[in-house]
C-alpha positions in Angstrom: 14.1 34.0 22.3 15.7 32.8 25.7 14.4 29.7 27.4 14.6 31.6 30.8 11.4 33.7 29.6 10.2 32.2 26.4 7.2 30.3 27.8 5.6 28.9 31.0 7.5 26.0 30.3 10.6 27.3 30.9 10.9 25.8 34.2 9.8 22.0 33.6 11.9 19.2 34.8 13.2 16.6 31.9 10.3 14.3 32.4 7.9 17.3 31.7 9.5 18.4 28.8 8.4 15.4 26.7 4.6 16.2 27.6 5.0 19.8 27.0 6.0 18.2 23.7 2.8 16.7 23.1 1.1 19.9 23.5 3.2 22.1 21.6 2.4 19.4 18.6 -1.4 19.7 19.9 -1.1 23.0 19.4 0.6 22.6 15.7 -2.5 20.7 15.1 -4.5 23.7 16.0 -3.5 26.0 13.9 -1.6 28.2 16.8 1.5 28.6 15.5 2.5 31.0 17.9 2.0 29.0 21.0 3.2 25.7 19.8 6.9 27.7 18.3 7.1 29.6 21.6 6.4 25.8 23.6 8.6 24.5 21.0 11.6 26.6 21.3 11.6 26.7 25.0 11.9 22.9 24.6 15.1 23.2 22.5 16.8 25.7 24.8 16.0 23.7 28.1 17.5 20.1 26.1 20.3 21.9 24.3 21.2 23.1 28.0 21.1 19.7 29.7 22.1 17.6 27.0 19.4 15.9 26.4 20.0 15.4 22.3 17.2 13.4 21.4 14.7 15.9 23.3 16.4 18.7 21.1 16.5 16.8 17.9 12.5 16.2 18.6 11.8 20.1 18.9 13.8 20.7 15.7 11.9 18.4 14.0 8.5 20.2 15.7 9.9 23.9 14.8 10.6 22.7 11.1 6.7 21.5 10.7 5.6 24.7 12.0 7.8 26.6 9.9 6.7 25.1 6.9 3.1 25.6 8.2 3.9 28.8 8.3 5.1 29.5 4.8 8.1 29.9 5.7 10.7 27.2 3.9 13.8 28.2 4.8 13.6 28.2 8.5 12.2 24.8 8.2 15.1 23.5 6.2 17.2 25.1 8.8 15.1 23.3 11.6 15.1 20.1 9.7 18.9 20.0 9.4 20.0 21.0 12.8 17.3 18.1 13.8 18.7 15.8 11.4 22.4 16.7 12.7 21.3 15.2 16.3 19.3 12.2 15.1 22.5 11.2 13.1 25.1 11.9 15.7 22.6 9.5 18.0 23.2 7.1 15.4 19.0 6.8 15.4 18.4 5.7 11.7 14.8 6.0 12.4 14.7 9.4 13.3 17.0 10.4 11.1 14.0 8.7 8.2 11.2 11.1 9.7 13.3 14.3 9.5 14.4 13.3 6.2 10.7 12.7 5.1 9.6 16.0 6.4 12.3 17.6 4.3 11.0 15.9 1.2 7.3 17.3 2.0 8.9 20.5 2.3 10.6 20.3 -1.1 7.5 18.8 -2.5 5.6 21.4 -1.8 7.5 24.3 -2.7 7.9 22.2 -6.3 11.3 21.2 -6.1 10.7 17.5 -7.3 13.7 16.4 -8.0 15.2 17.4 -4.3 11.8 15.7 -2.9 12.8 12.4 -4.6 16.4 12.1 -3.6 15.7 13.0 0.1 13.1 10.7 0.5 15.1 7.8 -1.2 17.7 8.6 1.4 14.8 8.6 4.3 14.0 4.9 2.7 17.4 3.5 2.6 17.7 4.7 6.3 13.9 3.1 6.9 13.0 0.5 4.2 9.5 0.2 5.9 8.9 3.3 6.9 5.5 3.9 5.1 5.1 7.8 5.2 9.1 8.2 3.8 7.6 5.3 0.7 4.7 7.5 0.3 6.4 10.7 0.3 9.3 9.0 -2.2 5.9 7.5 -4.5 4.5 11.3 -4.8 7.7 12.9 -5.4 8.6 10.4 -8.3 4.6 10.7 -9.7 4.8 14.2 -9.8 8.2 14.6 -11.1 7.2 12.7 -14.5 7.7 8.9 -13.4 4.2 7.3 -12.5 5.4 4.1 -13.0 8.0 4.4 -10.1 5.7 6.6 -7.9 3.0 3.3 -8.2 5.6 0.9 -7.2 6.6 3.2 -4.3 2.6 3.0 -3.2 2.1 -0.5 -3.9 5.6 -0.9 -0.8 4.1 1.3 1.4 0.4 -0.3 1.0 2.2 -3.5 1.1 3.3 -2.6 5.3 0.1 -0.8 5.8 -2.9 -1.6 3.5 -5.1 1.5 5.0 -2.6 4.0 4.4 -4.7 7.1 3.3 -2.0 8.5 1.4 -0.6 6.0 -0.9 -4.1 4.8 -1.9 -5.3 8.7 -3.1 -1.3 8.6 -5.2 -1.8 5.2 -6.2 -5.4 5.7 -7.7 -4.7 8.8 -8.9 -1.8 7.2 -11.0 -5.0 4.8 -12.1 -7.4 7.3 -13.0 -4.3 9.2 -15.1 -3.3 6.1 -16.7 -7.0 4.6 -17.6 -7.2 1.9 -14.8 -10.7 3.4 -14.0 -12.2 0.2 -12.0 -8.5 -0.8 -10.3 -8.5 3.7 -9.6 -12.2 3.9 -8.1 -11.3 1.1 -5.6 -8.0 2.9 -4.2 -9.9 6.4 -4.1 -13.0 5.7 -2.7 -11.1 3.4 0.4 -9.0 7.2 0.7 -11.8 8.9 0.7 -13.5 6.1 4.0 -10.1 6.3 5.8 -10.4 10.0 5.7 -8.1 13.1 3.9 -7.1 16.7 3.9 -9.4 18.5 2.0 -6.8 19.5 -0.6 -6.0 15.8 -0.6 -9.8 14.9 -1.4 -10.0 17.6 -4.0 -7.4 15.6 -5.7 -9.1 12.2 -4.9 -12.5 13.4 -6.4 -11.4 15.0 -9.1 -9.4 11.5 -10.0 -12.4 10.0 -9.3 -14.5 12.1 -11.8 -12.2 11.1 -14.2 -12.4 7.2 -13.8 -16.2 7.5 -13.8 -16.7 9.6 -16.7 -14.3 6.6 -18.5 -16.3 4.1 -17.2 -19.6 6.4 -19.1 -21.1 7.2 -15.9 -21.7 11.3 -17.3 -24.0 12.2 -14.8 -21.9 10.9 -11.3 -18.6 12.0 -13.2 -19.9 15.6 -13.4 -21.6 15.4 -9.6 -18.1 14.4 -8.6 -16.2 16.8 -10.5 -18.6 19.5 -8.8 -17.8 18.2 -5.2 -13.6 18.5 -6.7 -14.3 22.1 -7.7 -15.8 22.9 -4.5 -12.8 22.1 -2.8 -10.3 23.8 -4.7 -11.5 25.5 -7.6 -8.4 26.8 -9.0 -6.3 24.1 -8.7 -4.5 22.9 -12.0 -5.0 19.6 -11.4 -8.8 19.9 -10.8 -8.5 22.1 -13.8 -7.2 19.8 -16.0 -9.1 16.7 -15.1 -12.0 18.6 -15.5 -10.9 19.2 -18.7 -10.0 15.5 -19.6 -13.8 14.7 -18.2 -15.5 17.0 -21.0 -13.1 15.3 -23.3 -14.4 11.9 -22.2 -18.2 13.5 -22.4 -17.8 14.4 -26.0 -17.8 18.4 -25.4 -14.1 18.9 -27.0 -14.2 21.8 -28.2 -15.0 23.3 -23.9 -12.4 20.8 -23.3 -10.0 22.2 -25.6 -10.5 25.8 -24.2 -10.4 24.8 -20.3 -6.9 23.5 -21.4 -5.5 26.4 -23.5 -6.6 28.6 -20.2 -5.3 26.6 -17.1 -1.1 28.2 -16.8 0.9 25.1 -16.2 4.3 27.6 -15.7 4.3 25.6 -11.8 2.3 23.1 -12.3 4.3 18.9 -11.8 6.2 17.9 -14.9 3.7 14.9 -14.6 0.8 17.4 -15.7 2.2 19.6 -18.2 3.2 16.4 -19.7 -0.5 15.1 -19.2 -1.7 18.3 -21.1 0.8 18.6 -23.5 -0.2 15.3 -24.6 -4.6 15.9 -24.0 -4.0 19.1 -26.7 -2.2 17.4 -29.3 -5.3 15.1 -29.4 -7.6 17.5 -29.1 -6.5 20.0 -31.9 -6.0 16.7 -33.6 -9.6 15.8 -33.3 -10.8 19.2 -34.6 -8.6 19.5 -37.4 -10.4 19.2 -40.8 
């Protein structure tokens, strides 16, 4: 795509650019992908062609999100780096951080834990306080089998920003898995006030479930777990906490079934772990 003929904005002065910006990222927000890549790369080609680097680097950050919104991985990575090229040759440590933290989302969500953690430690060391680049670190070392580092990583990044939505949902979910049900229902219903994705609040209810159903509450851990289901039925991670709550409700042998049916094959090593560990106890338990 040319930027003589990509988009309306094709002819915007340097100042205009940076709104045009905004709306391509409004439109991102949207859901129209089409607009906000066509605003997006006309952006690019009009700040690659007058030098104006940290313009460019902006829209290749923008081009990677809406790649990755898109399903499509590799163009992001391909946006992210050419972004991450500019922000470094600015010597802009910050904005080197972000595009380093969207690169660990990306990874993160395509399951490659191990990638997500090491480029969101490097987004940290470039941005000790940035809180989204802690948060993104604390979920990629929770999900990749170390909890105990992932809370630490919350506790940083709720240590800068106490409301942050997103390290209180990892941070009480970590709770709820590790049987801190008063210290997880705190965290998780303050996520659920501040406001989340809906995927995220699947995650946070069905966390939630879990804490109350420890605390012996059947009836609001079951109403809970309902709401999780809702969101995102086939979720393994809804699955299995909803398997751990009949555990906890004395119904072992459903409990034992929901487990043996949920395929774990790309589910976090955190949660194969988490069942591996919920059978053993509950064959034990039914063995004569």
């Amino acid at each position: 795509m040319s930027g003589a003929d990509a988009s309306p904005l094709s002819r915007l002065s340097a100042q205009e650019l940076g709104s045009a910006l905004a709306a391509a990222e409004a439109a991102l927000q949207a859901g129209d992908l089409a607009t906000a890549r066509s605003h997006a790369t006309t952006i690019a080609d009009q700040s690659r062609s007058r030098g104006l680097q940290r313009r460019f680097g902006g829209a290749y950050r923008l081009l990677g999100r809406i790649a990755r919104a898109d399903g499509d991985v590799e163009s992001a990575e391909r946006a992210f780096r050419t972004a991450l090229l500019a922000f470094t040759l600015l010597e802009d440590g910050c904005a080197a951080a972000h595009v380093l933290t969207e690169m660990a989302q990306t990874r993160l969500s395509a399951g490659h834990f191990g990638a997500a953690t090491d480029l969101s430690r490097q987004a940290v060391q470039r941005a000790p306080g940035d809180v989204q680049a802690l948060t993104v670190l604390g979920y990629a070392q929770w999900l990749s089998g170390s909890p105990a580092d992932g809370a630490s990583a919350f506790e940083q990044a709720l240590h800068i920003n106490r409301d942050a939505a997103p390290a209180l949902a990892g941070r009480g979910q970590i709770r709820a898995d590790l049987g801190d049900h008063q210290g997880a229902l705190a965290d998780l219903g303050r996520a659920l006030a501040l406001g989340l994705p809906p995927s995220d609040e699947a995650d946070v209810r069905s966390a939630r479930a879990l804490a109350i159903a420890g605390l012996g509450d059947i009836d609001a851990a079951e109403a809970e777990l309902a709401r999780a289901l809702m969101l995102a039925p086939d979720r393994v991670r809804t699955r299995l906490r909803r398997a751990r709550v009949r555990a906890l409700t004395g119904d072992v042998e459903q409990a034992l079934r929901d487990l043996e049916e949920i395929r774990f094959s790309d589910a976090p090593p955190v949660e194969k772990a988490t069942a591996r560990r919920a059978l053993t106890g509950l064959r034990q338990t039914l063995s004569p």
